[in-house]
ROROLUM-127654 format. One record per residue: residue number from 1; residue in one letter; x negated, y, z negated of N, C-alpha, C in turn. Coordinates in steps of 0.1 Angstrom, whole numbers. Layout:
REM ROROLUM-127654
+-----+-----+-------+-------+-------+-------+-------+-------+-------+-------+-------+
|   n | res |    nX |    nY |    nZ |   caX |   caY |   caZ |    cX |    cY |    cZ |
+-----+-----+-------+-------+-------+-------+-------+-------+-------+-------+-------+
| NUM |   A |     X |     Y |     Z |     X |     Y |     Z |     X |     Y |     Z |
...
+-----+-----+-------+-------+-------+-------+-------+-------+-------+-------+-------+
REM end
This chain:
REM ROROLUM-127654
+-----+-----+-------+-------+-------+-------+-------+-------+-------+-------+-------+
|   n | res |    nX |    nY |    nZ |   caX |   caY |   caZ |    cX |    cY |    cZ |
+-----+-----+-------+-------+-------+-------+-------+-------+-------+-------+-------+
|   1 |   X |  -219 |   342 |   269 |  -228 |   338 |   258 |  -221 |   341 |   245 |
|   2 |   X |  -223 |   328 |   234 |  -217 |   332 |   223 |  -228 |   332 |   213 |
|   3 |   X |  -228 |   347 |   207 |  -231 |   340 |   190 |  -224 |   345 |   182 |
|   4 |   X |  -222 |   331 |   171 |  -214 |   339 |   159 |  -222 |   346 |   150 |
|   5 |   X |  -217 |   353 |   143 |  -222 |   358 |   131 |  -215 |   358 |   120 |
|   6 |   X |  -223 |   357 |   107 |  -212 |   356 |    96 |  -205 |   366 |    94 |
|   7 |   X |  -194 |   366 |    82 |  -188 |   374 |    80 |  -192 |   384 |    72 |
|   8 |   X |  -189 |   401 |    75 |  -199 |   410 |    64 |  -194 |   412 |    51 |
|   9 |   X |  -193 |   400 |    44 |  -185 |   403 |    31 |  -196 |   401 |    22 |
|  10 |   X |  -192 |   407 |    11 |  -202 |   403 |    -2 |  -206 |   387 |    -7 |
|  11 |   X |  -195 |   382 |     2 |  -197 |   365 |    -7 |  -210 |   361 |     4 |
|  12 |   X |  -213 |   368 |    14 |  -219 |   363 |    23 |  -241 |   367 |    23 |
|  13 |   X |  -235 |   378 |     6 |  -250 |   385 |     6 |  -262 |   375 |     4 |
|  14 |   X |  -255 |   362 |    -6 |  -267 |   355 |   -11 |  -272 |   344 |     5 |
|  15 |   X |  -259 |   341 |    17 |  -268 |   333 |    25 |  -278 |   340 |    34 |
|  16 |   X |  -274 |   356 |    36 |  -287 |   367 |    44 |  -298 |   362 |    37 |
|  17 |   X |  -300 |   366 |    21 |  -311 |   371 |    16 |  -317 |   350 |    13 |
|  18 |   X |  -311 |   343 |    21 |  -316 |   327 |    16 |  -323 |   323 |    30 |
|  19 |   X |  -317 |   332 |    40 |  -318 |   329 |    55 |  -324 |   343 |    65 |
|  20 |   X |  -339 |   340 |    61 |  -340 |   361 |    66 |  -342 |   356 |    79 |
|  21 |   X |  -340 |   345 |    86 |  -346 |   343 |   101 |  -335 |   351 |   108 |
|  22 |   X |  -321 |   353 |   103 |  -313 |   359 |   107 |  -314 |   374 |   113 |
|  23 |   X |  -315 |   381 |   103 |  -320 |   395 |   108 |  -334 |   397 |   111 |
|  24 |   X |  -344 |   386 |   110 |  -356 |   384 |   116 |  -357 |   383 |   128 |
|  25 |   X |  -349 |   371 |   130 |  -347 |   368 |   148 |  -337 |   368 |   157 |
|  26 |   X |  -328 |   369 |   148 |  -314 |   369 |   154 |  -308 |   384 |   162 |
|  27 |   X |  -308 |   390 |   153 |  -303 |   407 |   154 |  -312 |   414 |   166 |
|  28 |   X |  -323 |   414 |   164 |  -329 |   417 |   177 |  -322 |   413 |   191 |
|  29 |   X |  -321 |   400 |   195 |  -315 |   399 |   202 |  -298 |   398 |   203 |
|  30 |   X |  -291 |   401 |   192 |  -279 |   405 |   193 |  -277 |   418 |   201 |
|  31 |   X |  -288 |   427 |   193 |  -287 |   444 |   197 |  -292 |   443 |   209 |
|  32 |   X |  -298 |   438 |   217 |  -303 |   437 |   226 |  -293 |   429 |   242 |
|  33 |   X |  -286 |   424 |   230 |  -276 |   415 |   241 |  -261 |   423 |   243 |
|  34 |   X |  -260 |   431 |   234 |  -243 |   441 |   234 |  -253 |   453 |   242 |
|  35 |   X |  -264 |   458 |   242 |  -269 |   473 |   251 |  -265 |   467 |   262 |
|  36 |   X |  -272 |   452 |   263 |  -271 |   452 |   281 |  -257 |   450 |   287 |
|  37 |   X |  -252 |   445 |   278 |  -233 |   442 |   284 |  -225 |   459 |   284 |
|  38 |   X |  -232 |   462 |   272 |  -225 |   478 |   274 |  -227 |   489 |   280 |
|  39 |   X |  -242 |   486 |   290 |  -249 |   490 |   298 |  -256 |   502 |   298 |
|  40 |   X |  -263 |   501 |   283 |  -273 |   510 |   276 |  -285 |   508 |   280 |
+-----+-----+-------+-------+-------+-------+-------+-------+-------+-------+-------+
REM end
């Protein structure tokens, strides 16, 4: 499974705060998808 994510740079602050579905909906199942591969 891939997802990308942007890059954590400051040029990147204005598309988070334009796009909150990201860490709305995204992140959850990011963090959720590295526990289970890392077998947390």
């Amino acid at each position: 499974r891939v997802l990308p994510l942007p890059h954590p740079s400051w040029r990147n602050n204005g598309w988070l705060k334009r796009e909150p579905w990201f860490e709305a909906d995204l992140l959850p199942v990011l963090k959720a998808e590295v526990a289970r591969v890392l077998g947390a």
